[in-house]
C-alpha distance (Angstrom), angle and dihedral (degrees) to the residues before:
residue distance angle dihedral
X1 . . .
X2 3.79 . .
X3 3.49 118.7 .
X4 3.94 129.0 -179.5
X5 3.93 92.1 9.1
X6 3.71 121.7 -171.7
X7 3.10 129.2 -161.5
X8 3.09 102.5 -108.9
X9 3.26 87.7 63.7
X10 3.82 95.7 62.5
X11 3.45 106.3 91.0
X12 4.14 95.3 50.4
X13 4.17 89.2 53.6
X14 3.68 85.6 49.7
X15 3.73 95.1 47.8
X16 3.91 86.7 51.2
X17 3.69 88.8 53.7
X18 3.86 90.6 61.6
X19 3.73 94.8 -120.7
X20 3.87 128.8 123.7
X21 3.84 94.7 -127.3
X22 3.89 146.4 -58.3
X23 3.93 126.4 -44.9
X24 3.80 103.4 -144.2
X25 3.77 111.6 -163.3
X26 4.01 102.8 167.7
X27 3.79 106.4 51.5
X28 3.67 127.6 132.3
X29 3.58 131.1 -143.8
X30 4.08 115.4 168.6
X31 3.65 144.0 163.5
X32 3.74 105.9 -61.8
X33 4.14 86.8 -121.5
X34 4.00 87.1 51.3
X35 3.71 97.8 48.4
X36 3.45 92.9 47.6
X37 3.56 98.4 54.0
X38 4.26 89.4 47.1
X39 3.97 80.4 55.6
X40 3.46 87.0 57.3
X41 3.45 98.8 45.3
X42 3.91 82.2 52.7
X43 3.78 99.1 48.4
X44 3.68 85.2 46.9
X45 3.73 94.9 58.2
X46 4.48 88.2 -132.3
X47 3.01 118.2 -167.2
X48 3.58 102.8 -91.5
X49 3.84 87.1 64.8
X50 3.37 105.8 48.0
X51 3.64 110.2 -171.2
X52 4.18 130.9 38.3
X53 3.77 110.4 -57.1
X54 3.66 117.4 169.5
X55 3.90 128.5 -174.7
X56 3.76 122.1 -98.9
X57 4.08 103.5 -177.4
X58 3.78 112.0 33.2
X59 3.81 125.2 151.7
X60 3.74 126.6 97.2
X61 3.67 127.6 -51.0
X62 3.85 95.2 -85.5
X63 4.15 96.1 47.0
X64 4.41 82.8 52.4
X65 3.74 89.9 42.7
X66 3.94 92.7 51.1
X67 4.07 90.0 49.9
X68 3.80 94.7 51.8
X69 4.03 88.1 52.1
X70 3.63 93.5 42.4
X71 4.09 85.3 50.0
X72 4.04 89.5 48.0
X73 3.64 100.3 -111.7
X74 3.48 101.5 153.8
X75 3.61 101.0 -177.5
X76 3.63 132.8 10.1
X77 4.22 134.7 153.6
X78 3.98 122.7 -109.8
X79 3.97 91.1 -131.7
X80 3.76 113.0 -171.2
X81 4.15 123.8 162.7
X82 3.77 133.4 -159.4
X83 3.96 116.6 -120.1
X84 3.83 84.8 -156.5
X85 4.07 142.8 15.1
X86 3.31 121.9 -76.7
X87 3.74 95.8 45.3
X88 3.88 108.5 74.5
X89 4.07 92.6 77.5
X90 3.94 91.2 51.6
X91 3.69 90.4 49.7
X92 3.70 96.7 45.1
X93 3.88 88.3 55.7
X94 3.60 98.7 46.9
X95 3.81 87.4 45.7
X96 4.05 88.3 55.5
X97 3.50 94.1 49.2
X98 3.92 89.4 53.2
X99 3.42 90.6 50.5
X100 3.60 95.6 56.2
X101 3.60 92.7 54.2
X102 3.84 88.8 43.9
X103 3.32 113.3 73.1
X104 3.69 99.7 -175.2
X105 3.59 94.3 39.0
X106 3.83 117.6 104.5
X107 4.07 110.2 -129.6
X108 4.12 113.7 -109.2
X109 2.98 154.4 173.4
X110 3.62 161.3 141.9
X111 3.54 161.8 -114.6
X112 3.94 146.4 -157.8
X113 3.94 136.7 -160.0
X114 3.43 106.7 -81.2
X115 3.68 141.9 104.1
X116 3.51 112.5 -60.2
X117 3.83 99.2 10.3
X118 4.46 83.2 122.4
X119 3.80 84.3 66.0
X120 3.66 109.0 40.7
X121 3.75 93.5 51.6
X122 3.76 89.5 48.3
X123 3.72 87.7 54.2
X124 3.57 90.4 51.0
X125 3.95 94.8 52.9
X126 3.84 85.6 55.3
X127 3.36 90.5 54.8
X128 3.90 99.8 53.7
X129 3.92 98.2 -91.3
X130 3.79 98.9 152.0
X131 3.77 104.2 -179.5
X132 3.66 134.8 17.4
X133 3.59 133.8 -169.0
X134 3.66 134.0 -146.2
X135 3.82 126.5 -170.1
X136 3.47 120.0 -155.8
X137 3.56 107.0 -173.9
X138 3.77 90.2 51.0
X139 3.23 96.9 54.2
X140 3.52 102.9 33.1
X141 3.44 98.2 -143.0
X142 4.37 127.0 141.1
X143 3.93 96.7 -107.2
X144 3.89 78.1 -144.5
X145 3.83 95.3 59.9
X146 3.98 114.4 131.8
X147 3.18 95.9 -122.3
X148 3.75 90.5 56.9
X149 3.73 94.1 51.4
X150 3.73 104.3 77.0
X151 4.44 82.9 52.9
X152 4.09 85.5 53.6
X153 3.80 84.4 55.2
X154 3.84 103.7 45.6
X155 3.58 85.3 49.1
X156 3.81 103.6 47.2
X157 4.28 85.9 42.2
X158 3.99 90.4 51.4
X159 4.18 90.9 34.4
X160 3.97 90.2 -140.4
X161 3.93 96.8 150.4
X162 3.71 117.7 -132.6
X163 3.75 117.6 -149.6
X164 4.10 101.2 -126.9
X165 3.97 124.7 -158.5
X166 3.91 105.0 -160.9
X167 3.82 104.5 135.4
X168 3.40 129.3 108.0
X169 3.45 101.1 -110.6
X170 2.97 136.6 135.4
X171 3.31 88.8 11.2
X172 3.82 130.8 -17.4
X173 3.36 122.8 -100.9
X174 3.80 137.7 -151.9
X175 3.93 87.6 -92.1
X176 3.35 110.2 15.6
X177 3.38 128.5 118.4
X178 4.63 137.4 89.8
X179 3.93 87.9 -83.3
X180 4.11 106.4 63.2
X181 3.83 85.0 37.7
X182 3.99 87.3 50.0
X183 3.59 90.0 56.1
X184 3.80 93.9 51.6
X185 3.64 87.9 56.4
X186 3.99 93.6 47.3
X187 3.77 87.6 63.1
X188 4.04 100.4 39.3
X189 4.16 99.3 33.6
X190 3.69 84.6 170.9
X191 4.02 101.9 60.0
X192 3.81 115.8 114.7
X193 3.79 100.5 -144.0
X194 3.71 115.5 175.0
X195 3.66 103.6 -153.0
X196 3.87 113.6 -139.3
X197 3.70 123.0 -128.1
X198 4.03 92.2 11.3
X199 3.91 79.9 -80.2
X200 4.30 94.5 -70.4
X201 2.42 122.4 -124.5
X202 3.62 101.7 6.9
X203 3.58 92.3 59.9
X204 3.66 99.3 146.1
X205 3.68 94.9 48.7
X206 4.52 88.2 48.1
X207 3.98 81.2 48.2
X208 4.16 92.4 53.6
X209 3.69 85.3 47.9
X210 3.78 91.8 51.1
X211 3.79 93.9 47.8
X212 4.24 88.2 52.1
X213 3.79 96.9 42.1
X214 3.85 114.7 46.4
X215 3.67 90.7 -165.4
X216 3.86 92.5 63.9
X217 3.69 116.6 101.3
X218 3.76 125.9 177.7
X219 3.86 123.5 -142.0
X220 4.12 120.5 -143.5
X221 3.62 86.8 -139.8
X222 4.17 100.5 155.1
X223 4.05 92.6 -16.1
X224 3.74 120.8 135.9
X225 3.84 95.9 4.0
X226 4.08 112.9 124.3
X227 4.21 92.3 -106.8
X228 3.80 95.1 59.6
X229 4.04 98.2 37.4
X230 3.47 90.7 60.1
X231 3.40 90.1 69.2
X232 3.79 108.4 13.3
X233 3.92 107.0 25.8
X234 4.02 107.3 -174.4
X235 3.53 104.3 -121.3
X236 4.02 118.7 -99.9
X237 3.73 98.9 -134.3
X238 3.71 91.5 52.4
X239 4.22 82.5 70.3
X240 3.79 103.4 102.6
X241 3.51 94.4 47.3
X242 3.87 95.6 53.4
X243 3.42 85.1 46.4
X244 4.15 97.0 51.3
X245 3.92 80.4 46.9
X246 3.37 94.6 50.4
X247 4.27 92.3 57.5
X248 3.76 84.8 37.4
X249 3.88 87.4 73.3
X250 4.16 90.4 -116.8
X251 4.20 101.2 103.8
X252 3.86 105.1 80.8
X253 3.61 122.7 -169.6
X254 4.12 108.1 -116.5
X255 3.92 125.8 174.2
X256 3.75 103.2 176.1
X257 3.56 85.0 -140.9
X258 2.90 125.6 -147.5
X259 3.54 106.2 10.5
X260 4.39 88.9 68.6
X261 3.66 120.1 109.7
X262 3.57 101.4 -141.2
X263 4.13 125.2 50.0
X264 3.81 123.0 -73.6
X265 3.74 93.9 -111.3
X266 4.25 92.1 60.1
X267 4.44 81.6 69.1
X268 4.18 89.7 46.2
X269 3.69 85.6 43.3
X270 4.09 99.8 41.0
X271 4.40 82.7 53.9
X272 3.97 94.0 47.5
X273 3.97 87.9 48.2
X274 3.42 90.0 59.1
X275 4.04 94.8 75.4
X276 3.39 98.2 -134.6
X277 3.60 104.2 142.0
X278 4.02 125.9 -99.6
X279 3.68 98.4 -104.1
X280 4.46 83.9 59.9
X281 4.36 84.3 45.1
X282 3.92 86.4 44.2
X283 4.02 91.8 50.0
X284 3.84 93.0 42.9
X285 3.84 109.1 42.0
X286 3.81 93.0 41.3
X287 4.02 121.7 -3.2
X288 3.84 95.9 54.0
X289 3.43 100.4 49.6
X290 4.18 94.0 37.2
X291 3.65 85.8 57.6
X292 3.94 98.6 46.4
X293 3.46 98.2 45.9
X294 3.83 93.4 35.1
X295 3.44 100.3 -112.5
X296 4.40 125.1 171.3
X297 3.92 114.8 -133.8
């Protein structure tokens, strides 16, 4: 078992796994102005964060890119979200043009309630978008808002998943929570939603939801490392059914680099402590994710 990991050290535990790198599915590239301002946000403890949460990779996009390649992540999103309308289309072009500079970058991009939105995002699809992300808390918005319901559609119809924060964590929002997200997936059956931080810390409830929807994924983004199980430790008995999950092709690996404050490695580490057996590590840090996001070995 791994213990104290650096990263550094990343690339030689994935070469002993057998696999040809790390499938990233919760990474954010942004505008620089945008960025900056959610570092703020972070330095400044907001209320959406809660607690003391400092920045481990800043620099500009090329010093972040040359860490992820030098950690092995061979292919990972550039998910950014709007806080209000007006801002998702803007986003979703600056995200394409990154993307075409990026080679190992996976095109994204994303939406919010407002007139519209059904359109853009279908637009986007046709242009090679292949995951989108849409954060609830942040935006404060009912997942299960009309105006949001035609975007559900175009995205369960097309299958492009769309990574989806809607837990409570790390602070509740006005419509966070399993049950609006639940009713979302009543309506569109067919929508592959990878739910971000397994859900914390409703992480039974986000596991039910995964067991009735087999297009619901869940992303380790932040889960099991020592800064989140202080607060919201993922309940032991809840083990084998990560772990059938996992093998099932529904646990993704997710960093939410590089807004973490602690290195990389500690999220690599935090899934190898859990004992789960190489062949679940080998599904989760890169065969999941290749095969959601399309990715060749």
């Amino acid at each position: 078992m791994a213990t104290d990991l650096t990263d550094a050290a990343v690339p030689g535990l994935v070469a002993e796994l057998g696999l040809p790198g790390i499938v990233d599915v919760h990474v954010h590239f942004m505008p620089d102005r945008v960025l900056r301002k959610v570092w703020q946000y972070f330095d400044e403890a907001g209320p959406l964060v809660g607690r003391r949460w400092p920045i481990s990779y800043r620099g500009d996009d090329d010093d972040r890119l040359a860490v992820l390649r030098a950690l092995g992540v061979r292919a990972f999103p550039a998910l950014s979200y709007p806080h209000r309308p007006g801002m998702a289309q803007w986003l979703n072009a600056w995200a394409a043009q990154f993307a075409a500079a990026t080679p190992d970058n996976v095109a994204s991009g994303t939406f919010f309630p407002e007139p519209g939105a059904a359109d853009y995002v279908a637009a986007a699809i046709e242009r090679g978008t292949r995951i989108f992300k849409a954060h609830v808390q942040v935006g404060q918005y009912d997942p299960g808002d009309p105006l949001l319901d035609p975007v559900w559609g175009v995205l369960a119809e097309a299958a492009v998943p769309v990574v989806v924060h809607c837990g409570n964590g790390p602070v509740p929002g006005v419509h966070t929570g399993a049950e609006p997200f639940a009713q979302v997936l009543a309506r569109h059956p067919g929508l592959v939603a990878v739910v971000a931080h397994l859900g914390m810390p409703e992480y039974t409830a986000f596991l039910d939801l995964a067991d009735r929807h087999p297009g619901v994924h869940l992303d380790t983004t932040m889960a099991f490392t020592d800064f989140t199980e202080a607060q919201a430790p993922f309940p032991r008995d809840e083990r084998s059914r990560l772990e059938a999950l996992g093998l099932q092709g529904r646990v993704l690996y997710g960093s939410d680099f590089p807004n973490i404050p602690y290195p990389f490695a500690h999220q690599v580490e935090s899934l190898v402590r859990l004992d789960l057996g190489d062949e679940w590590l080998r599904a989760v840090l890169w065969g999941n994710g290749a095969r959601l996001l399309g990715v060749p070995r």
